[in-house]
C-alpha positions as CSV (number, residue, x, y, z in Angstrom):
1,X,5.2,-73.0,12.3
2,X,8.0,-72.2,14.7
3,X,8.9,-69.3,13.4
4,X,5.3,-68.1,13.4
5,X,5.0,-69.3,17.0
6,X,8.2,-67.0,18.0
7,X,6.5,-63.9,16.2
8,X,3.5,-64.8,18.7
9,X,5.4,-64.7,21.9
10,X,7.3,-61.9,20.6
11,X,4.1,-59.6,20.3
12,X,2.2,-61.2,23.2
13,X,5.6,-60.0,25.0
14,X,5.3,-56.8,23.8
15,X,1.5,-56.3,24.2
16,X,1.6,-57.3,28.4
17,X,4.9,-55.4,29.0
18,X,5.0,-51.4,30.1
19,X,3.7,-48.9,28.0
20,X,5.6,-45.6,26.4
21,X,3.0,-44.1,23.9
22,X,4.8,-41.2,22.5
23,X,2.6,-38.2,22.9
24,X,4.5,-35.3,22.7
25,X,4.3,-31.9,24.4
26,X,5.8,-29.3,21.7
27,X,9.0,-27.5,22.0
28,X,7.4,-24.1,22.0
29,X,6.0,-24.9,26.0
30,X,9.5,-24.1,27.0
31,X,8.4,-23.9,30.7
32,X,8.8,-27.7,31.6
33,X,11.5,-27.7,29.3
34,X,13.0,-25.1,31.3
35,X,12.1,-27.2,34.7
36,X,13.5,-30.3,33.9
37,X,16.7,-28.6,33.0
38,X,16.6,-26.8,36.4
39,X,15.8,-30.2,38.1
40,X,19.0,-31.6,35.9
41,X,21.6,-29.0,36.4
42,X,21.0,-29.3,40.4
43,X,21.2,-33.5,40.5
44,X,17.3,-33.5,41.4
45,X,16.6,-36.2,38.3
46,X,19.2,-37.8,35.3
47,X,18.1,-36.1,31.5
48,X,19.3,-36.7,28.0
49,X,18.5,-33.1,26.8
50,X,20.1,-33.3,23.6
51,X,16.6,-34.8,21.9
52,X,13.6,-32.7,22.4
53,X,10.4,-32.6,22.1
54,X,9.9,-35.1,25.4
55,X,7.0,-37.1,25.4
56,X,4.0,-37.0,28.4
57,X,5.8,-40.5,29.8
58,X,9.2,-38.6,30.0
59,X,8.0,-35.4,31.9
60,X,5.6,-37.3,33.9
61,X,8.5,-40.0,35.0
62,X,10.7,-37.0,35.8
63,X,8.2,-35.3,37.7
64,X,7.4,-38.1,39.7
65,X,11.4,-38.8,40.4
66,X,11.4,-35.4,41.6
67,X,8.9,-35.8,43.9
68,X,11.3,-38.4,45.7
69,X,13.5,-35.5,46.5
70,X,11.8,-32.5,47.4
71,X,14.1,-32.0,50.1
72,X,16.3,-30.9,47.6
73,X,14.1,-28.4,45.5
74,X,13.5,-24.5,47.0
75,X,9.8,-23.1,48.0
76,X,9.4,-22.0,44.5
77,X,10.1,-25.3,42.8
78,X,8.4,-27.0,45.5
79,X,5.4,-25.0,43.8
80,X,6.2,-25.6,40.7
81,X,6.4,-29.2,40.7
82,X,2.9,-29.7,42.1
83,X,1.1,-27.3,39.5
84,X,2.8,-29.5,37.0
85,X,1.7,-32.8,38.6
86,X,-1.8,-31.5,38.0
87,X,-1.0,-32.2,34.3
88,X,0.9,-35.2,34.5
89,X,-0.7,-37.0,37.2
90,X,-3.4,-37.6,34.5
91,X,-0.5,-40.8,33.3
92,X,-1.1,-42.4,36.7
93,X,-5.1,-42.0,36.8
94,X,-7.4,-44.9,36.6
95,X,-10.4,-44.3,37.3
96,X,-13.6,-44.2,34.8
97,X,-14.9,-40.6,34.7
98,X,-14.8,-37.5,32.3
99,X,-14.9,-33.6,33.4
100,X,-15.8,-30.8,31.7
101,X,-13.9,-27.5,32.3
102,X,-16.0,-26.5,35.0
103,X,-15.9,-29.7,37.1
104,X,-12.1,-29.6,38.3
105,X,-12.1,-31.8,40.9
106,X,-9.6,-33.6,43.5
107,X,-9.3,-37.6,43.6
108,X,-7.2,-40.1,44.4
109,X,-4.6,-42.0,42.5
110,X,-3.3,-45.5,42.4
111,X,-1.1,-44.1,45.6
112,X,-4.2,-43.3,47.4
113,X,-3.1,-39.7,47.3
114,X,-5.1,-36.6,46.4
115,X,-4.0,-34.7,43.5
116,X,-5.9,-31.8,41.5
117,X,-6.2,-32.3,38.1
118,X,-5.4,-29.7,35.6
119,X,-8.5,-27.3,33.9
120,X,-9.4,-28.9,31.0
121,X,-12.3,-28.7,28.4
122,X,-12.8,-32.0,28.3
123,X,-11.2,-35.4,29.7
124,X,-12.6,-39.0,29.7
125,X,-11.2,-42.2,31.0
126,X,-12.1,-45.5,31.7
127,X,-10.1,-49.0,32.1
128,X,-8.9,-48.8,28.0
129,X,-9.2,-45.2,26.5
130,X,-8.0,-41.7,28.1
131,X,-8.8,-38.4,25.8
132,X,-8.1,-35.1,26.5
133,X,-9.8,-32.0,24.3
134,X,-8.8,-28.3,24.7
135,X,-8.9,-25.0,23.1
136,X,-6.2,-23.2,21.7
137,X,-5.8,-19.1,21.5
138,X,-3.8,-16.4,21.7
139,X,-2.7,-13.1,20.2
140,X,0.8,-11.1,20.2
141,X,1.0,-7.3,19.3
142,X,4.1,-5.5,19.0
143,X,4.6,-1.6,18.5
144,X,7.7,0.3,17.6
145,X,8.6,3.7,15.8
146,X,7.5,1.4,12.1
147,X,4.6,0.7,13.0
148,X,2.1,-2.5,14.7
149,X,2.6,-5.8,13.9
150,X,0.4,-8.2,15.4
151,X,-0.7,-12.3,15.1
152,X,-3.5,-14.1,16.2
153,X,-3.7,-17.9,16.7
154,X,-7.1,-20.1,17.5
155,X,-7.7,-24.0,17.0
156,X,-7.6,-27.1,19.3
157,X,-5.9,-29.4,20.3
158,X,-6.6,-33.5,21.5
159,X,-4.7,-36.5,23.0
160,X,-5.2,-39.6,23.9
161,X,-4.3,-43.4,24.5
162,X,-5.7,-46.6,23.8
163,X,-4.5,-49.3,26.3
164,X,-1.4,-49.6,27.4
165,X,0.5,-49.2,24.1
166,X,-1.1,-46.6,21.3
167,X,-0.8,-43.3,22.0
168,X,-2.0,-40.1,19.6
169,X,-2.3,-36.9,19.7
170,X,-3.4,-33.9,17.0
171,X,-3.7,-30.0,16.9
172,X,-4.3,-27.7,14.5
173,X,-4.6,-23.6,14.5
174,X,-5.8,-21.0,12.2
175,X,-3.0,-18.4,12.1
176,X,-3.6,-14.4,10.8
177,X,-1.0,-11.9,10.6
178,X,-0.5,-8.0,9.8
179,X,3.2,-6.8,8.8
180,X,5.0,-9.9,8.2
181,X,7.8,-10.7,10.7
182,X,9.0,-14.2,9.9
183,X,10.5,-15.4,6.5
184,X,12.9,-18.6,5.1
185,X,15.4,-15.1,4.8
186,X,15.1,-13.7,8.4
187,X,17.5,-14.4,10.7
188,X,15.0,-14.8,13.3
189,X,14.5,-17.4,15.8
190,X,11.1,-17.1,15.2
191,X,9.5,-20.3,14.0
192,X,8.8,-20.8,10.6
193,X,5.7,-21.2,8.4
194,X,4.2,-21.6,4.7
195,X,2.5,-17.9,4.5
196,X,-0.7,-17.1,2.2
197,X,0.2,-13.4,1.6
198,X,-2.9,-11.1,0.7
199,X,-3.2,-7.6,-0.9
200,X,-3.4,-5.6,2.1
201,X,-0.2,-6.4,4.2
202,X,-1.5,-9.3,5.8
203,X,-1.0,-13.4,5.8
204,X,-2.3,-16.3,7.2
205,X,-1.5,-20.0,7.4
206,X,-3.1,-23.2,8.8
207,X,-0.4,-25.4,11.0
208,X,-1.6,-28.6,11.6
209,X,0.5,-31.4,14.2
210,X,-0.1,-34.7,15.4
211,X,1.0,-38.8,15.2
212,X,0.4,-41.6,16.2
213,X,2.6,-44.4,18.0
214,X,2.6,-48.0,19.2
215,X,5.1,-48.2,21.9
216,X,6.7,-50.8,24.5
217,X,9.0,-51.5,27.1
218,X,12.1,-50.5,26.1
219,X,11.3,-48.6,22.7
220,X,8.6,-46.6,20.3
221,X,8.1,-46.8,16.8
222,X,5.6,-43.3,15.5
223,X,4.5,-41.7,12.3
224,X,4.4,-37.9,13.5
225,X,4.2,-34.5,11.7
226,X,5.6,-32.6,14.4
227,X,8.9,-30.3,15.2
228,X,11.7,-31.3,16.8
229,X,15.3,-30.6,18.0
230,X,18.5,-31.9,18.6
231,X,21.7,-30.8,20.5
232,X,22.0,-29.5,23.5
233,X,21.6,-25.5,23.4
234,X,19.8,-22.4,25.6
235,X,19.4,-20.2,22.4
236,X,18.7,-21.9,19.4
237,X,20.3,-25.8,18.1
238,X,23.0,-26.2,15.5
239,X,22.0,-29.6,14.6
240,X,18.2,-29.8,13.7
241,X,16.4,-26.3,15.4
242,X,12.9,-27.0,14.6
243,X,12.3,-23.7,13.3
244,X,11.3,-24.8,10.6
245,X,7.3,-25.7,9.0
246,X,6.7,-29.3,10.6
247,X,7.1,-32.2,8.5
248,X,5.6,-35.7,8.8
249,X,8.2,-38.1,9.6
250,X,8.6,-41.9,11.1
251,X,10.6,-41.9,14.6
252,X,12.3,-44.6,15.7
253,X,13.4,-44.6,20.0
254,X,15.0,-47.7,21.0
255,X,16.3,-47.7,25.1
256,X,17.2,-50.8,25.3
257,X,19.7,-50.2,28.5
258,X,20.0,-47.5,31.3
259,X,23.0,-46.6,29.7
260,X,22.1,-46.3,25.8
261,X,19.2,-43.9,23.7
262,X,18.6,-44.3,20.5
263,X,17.0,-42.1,17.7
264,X,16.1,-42.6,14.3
265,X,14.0,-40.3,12.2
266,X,13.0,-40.6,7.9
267,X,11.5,-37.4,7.2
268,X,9.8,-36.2,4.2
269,X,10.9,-32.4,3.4
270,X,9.1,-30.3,1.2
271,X,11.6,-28.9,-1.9
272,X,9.8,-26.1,-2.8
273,X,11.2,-27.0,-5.9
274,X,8.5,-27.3,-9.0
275,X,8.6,-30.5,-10.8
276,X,7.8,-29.6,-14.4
277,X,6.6,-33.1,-15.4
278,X,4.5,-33.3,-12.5
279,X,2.9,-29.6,-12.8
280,X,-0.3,-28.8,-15.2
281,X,-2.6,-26.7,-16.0
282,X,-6.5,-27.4,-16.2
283,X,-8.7,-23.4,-17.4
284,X,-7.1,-21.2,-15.1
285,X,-6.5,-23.5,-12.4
286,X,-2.7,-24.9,-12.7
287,X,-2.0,-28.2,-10.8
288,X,1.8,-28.1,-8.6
289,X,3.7,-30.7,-7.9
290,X,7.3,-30.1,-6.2
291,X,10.3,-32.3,-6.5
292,X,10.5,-35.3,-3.8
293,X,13.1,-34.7,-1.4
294,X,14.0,-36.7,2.3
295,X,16.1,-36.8,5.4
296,X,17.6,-40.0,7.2
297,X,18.8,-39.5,10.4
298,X,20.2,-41.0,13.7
299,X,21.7,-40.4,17.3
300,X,22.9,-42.0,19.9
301,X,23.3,-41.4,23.0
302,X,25.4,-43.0,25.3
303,X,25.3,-41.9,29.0
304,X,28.5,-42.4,30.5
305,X,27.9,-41.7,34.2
306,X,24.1,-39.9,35.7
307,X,25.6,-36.6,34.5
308,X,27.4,-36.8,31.3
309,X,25.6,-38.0,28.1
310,X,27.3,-37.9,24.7
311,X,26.0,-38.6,21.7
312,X,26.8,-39.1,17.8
313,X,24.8,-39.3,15.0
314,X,24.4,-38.5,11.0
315,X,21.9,-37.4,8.6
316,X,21.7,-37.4,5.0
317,X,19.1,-35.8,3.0
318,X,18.1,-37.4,-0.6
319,X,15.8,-36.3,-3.7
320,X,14.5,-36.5,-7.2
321,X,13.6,-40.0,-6.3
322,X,11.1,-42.5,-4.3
323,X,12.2,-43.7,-0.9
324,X,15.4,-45.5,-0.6
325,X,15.5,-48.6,1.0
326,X,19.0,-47.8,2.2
327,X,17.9,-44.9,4.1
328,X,15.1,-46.6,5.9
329,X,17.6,-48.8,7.9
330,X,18.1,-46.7,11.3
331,X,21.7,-48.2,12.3
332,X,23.6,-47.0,9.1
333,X,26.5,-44.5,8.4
334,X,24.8,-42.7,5.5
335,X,28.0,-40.7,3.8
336,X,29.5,-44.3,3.2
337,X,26.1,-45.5,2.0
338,X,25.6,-42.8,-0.4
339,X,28.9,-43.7,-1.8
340,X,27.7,-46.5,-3.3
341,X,24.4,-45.0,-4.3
342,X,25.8,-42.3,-6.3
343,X,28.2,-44.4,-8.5
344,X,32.0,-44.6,-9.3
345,X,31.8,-41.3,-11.9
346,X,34.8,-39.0,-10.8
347,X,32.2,-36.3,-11.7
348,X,29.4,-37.8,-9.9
349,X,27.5,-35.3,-7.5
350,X,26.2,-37.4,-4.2
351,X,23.5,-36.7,-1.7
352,X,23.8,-34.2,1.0
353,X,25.3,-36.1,4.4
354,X,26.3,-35.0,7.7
355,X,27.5,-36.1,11.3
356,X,27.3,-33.9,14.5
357,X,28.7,-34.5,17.8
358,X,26.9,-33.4,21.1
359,X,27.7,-33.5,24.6
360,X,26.0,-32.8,28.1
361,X,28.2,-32.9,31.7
362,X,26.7,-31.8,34.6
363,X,28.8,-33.2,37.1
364,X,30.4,-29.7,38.0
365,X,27.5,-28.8,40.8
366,X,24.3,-26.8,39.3
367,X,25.9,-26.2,36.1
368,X,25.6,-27.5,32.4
369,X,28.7,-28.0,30.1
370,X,28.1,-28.7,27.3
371,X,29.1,-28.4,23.0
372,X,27.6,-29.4,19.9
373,X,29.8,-29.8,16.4
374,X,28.0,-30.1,13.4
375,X,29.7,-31.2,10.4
376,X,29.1,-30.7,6.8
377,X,32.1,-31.6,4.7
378,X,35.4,-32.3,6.4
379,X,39.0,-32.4,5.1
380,X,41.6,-33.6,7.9
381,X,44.7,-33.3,5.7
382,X,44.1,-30.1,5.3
383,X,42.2,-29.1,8.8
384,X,45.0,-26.5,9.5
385,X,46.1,-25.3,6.2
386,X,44.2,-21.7,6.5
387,X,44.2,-21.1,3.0
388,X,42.7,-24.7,2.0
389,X,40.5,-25.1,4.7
390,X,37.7,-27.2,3.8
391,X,35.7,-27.8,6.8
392,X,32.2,-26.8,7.1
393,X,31.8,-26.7,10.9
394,X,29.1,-25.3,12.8
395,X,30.7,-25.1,16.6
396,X,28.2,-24.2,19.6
397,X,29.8,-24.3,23.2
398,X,28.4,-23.1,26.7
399,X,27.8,-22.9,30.2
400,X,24.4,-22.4,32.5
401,X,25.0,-22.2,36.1
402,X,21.4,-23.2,38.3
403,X,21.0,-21.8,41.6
404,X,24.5,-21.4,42.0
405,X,24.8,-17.6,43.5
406,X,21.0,-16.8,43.8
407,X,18.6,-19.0,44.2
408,X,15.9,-19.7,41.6
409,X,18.3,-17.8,38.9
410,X,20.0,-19.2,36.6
411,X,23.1,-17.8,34.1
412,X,23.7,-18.6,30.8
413,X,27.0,-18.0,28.5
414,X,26.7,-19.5,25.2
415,X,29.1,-18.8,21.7
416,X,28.1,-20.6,18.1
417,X,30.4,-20.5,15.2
418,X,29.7,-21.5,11.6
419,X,31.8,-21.8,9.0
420,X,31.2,-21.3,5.5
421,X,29.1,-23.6,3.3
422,X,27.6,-24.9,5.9
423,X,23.9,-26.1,5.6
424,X,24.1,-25.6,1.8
425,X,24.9,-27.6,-1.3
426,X,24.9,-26.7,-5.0
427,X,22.6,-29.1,-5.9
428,X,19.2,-26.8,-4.7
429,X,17.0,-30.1,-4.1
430,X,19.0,-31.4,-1.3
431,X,20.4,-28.3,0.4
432,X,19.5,-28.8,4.3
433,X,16.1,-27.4,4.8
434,X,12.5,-27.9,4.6
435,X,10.1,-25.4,2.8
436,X,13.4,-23.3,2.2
437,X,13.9,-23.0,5.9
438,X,17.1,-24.4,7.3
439,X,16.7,-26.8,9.4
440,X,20.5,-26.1,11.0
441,X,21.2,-22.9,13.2
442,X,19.1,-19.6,12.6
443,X,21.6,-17.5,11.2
444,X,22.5,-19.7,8.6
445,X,26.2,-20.2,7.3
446,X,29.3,-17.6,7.8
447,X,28.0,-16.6,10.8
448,X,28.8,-16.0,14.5
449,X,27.0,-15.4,17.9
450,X,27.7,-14.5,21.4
451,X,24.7,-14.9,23.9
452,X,24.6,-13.6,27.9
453,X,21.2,-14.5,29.5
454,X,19.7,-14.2,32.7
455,X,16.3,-15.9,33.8
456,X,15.0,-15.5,37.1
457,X,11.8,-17.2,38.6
458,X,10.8,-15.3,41.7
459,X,7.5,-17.3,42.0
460,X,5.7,-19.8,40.9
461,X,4.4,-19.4,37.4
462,X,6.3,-16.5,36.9
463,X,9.9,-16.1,35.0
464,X,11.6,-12.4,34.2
465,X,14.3,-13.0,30.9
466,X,16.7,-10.8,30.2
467,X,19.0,-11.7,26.8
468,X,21.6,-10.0,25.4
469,X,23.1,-11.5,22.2
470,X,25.6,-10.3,19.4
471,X,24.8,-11.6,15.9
472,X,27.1,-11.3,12.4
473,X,26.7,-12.7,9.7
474,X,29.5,-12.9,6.5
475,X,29.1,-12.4,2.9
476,X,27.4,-15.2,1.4
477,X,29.1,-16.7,-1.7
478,X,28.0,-18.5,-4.7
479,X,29.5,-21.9,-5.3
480,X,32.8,-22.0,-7.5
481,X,33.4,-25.1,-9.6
482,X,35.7,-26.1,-12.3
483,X,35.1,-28.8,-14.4
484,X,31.9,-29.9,-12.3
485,X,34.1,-30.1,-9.1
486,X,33.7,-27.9,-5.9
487,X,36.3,-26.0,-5.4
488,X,35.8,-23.5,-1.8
489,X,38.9,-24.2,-0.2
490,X,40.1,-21.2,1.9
491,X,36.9,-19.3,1.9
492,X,37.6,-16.8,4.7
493,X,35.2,-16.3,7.9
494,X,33.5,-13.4,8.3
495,X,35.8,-11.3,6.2
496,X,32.9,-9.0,5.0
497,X,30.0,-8.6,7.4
498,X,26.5,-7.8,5.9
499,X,24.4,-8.0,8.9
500,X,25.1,-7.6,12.6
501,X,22.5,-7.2,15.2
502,X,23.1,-6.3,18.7
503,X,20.1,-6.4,20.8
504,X,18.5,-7.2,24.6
505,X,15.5,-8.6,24.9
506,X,14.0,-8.2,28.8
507,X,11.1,-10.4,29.0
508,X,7.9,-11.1,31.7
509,X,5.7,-14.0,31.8
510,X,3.3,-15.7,34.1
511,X,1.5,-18.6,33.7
512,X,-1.6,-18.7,35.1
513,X,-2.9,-22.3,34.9
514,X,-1.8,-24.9,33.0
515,X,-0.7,-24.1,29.3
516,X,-2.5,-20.2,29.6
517,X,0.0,-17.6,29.5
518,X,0.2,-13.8,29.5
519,X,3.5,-12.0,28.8
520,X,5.1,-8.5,28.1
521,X,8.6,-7.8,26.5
522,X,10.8,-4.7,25.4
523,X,13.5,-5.7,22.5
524,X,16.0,-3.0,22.2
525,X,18.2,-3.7,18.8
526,X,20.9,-2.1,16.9
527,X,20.9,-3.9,13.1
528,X,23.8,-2.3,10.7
529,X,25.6,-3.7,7.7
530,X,25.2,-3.9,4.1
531,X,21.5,-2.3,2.6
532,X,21.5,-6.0,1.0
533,X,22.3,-7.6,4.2
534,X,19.8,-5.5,6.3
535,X,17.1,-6.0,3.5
536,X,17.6,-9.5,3.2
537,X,17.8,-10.9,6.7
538,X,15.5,-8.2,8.4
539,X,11.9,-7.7,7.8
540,X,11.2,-3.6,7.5
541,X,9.6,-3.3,11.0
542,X,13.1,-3.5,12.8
543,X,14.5,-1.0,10.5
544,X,15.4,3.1,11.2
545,X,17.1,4.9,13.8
546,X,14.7,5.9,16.0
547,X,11.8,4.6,18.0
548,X,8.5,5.5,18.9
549,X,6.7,3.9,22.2
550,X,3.6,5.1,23.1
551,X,3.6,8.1,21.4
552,X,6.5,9.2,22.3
553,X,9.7,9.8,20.3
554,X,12.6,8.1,21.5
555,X,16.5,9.0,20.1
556,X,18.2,6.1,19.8
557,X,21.2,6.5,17.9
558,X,20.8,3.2,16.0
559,X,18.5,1.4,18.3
560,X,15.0,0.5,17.6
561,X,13.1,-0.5,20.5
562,X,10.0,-2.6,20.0
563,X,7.3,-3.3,23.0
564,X,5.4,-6.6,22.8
565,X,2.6,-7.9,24.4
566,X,0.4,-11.5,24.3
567,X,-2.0,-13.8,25.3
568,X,-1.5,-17.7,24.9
569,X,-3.6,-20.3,25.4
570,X,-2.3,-24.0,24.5
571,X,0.3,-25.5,22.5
């Protein structure tokens, strides 16, 4: 009776203290991403940007801290922050009503100040249940000397909550495509997706999102099929990117001090793999069934002053069998826990593990230092022996300086490195991906990348991009093993290059209202190497030597330039 009387208290605690439903606002709406990291870099509000997506509680706790210190944002921001607000206020509204698109309105909040909420196609609230309905749309349509490629997007999208503690959100799209530009192969940054290819050049696929969570003071425990990314980065993650298909997976956030974040996922990856046990055949329909295959992982996060967060973590990903219990426990080192599941056999092949290291210092004035090391296998007896170097490493460091020269301009300077055998394993069913997308950095292993960018936001709504990066990727190797051992010691970096790609991309986008877009870009790119490394990691749009834009015939002398153009409506 006692102890049923403590599990009573505990969950009447937990029901009557503060809420943090985990509703999440995707990683593709990079514009409040982009905010908060302004707000950041400058001092405005404290952020732990190595784990993204960010939840609605996050943003709209940021947003309000900012709004404490508008003495220290510009006109522009100023701006900024209150067409946000319209969206996020919504946390701090309690009041029974429901609008329709055409009924935006102005009332007060619990501060008894007038705010103006967001357009949206439908919102409800009352004293236990908020709901929010809107459409999604959108096209893109790109043109260069090739050809058109072009993608369309429509759907909806819902959240709500239900007291103070559930939170859950869904949205789905029906996506079409003509002259395929994305691909598990293409070194892309594009995100990913499980095509339906047809006859006539063109695809479709249906993405579907959502979760649901139960949250509480100081932590939240959801069951999401979502993206996400970790490490801190301006131009694509080395740890987990999120370019690839979403996956459902259980997430674990514990805060339980000012000081200390942590994240815990169990994810269930898609092998692509057929199991042949599993897979039959009924007429001429034939039944699949694809080898079970999951990913443990954790971080923590450890802020060590308001500007410098470090964090440390591993990840181990597991298959040809049910669930491990093991792998379920958030606070575990997984390589030493898959030494014991895999057995004392000299010969014995383990499950895939790795750790990563990420850091985040902003305490150098409007700038962002910060690193990321992932690693795959490491070997510190023989870390500087060049010819028996064994460590797969993928390195990322940079620097963004925010309103530091110009004001509302910001400069980014970013290098990644990875090393060999990184993100792969010769066992196929656990390599380090999900629907044969790796879920590490976008060019894969053997690679390298130099990245300049410039993003300037003149007014509100409005940013103007301007990237200039300088890809390579190295010959790509198939494992060697004697006597059932590995044995890759002193494979060399980048000693033949298959695929380089130089290339600006200039960018324009405005946001009109809340999550509606329109933008325009012109990608200028130079892609040379190998015929198997240009036909593998580039789709046949980007290749040639010359360009056509509008009719007109452009010499490039190995560029192709391709002008894109798009509508988006939700996310």
């Amino acid at each position: 009776m006692k102890k049923l009387l403590f599990l009573f208290l505990i969950f009447q605690y937990l029901c009557f203290t503060s809420f943090a439903q985990e509703i999440n606002k995707h990683i593709s709406y990079t514009t409040i991403y982009d905010y908060l990291d302004e707000l950041a870099n400058m001092g405005v509000i404290e952020l732990n940007s190595a784990v993204k997506p960010y939840t609605y509680i996050l943003i709209g706790e940021k947003l309000k801290e900012a709004e404490t210190k508008k003495e220290m944002l510009t006109v522009r921001q100023q701006k900024d922050l209150a067409f946000f607000l319209k969206d996020y206020n919504k946390l701090y509204d309690t009041e029974d009503h429901s609008t329709f698109l055409w009924k935006e309105y102005s009332k007060p909040n619990p501060a008894g100040k007038y705010f103006k909420k967001r357009l949206d196609l439908f919102y409800y609230r009352d004293s236990l249940f908020a709901f929010t309905l809107n459409p999604i749309m959108g096209a893109t349509y790109s043109e260069n000397k090739n050809g058109t490629a072009w993608q369309r997007w429509w759907g909806a999208e819902m959240n709500g909550t239900i007291g103070k503690h559930f939170g859950f959100y869904f949205n789905i799209r029906d996506n079409g495509f003509k002259n395929l530009l994305i691909s598990p192969d293409y070194l892309t940054q594009a995100p990913g997706a499980n095509l339906k290819p047809s006859s006539n050049g063109k695809a479709d696929f249906d993405d579907a999102r959502g979760g649901i969570s139960y949250g509480w003071k100081w932590g939240t425990i959801s069951l999401l099929k979502d993206n996400f990314s970790w490490g801190n980065n301006y131009n694509g993650s080395n740890i987990f990117s999120g370019r690839q298909p979403s996956f459902a997976y259980l997430h674990y956030k514990l805060k339980p001090a000012k000081w200390l974040e942590y994240n815990y996922i169990h994810g269930s990856l898609i092998s692509e793999i057929l199991d042949s046990s599993r897979t039959y055949g009924m007429g001429s329909s034939l039944r699949q069934d694809f080898i079970p295959k999951y990913m443990a992982a954790n971080l923590a996060t450890i802020r060590f002053t308001k500007k410098l967060f470090v964090s440390i973590g591993n990840s181990i990903v597991y298959a040809d069998k049910y669930i491990q219990p093991i792998y379920l426990i958030p606070f575990m080192f997984y390589p030493s826990a898959d030494h014991t599941q895999s057995g004392a056999g000299s010969n014995a092949v383990g499950e895939n593990s790795q750790m990563f290291l990420d850091v985040s210092c902003r305490n150098i004035p409007k700038t962002n230092l910060y690193g990321t090391v992932f690693v795959d296998e490491i070997d510190l007896a023989k870390m500087f022996k060049p010819h028996e170097q064994t460590n797969f490493v993928s390195l990322k460091a940079g620097i963004r300086f925010t309103n530091l020269f110009i004001k509302n301009t910001s400069f980014t300077f970013e290098y990644t490195r990875t090393n060999p055998w990184v993100y792969v394993h010769p066992i196929s069913s656990i390599t380090f991906a999900s629907n044969n997308y790796n879920m590490g950095n976008y060019l894969g292993q053997n690679s390298d990348e130099l990245y300049g960018g410039i993003k300037v936001k003149p007014l509100r709504g409005v940013t103007l991009d301007a990237g200039l990066s300088w890809a390579r990727k190295g010959q790509v190797l198939a494992y060697q093993q004697i006597n059932g051992i590995n044995n890759n010691a002193g494979t060399p970096f980048m000693q033949n290059i298959q695929w380089q790609n130089k290339s600006l991309l200039l960018k324009a986008q405005f946001e009109i209202i809340n999550d509606v877009f329109i933008f325009a870009s012109c990608t200028i790119q130079d892609i040379t190497g190998t015929t198997y490394g240009i036909e593998t990691y580039s789709p046949a749009f980007y290749y040639g030597n010359t360009a056509t834009v509008n009719g007109v015939k452009v010499p490039t002398n190995g560029y192709t330039i391709t002008m894109m153009g798009g509508l988006n409506w939700g996310f």
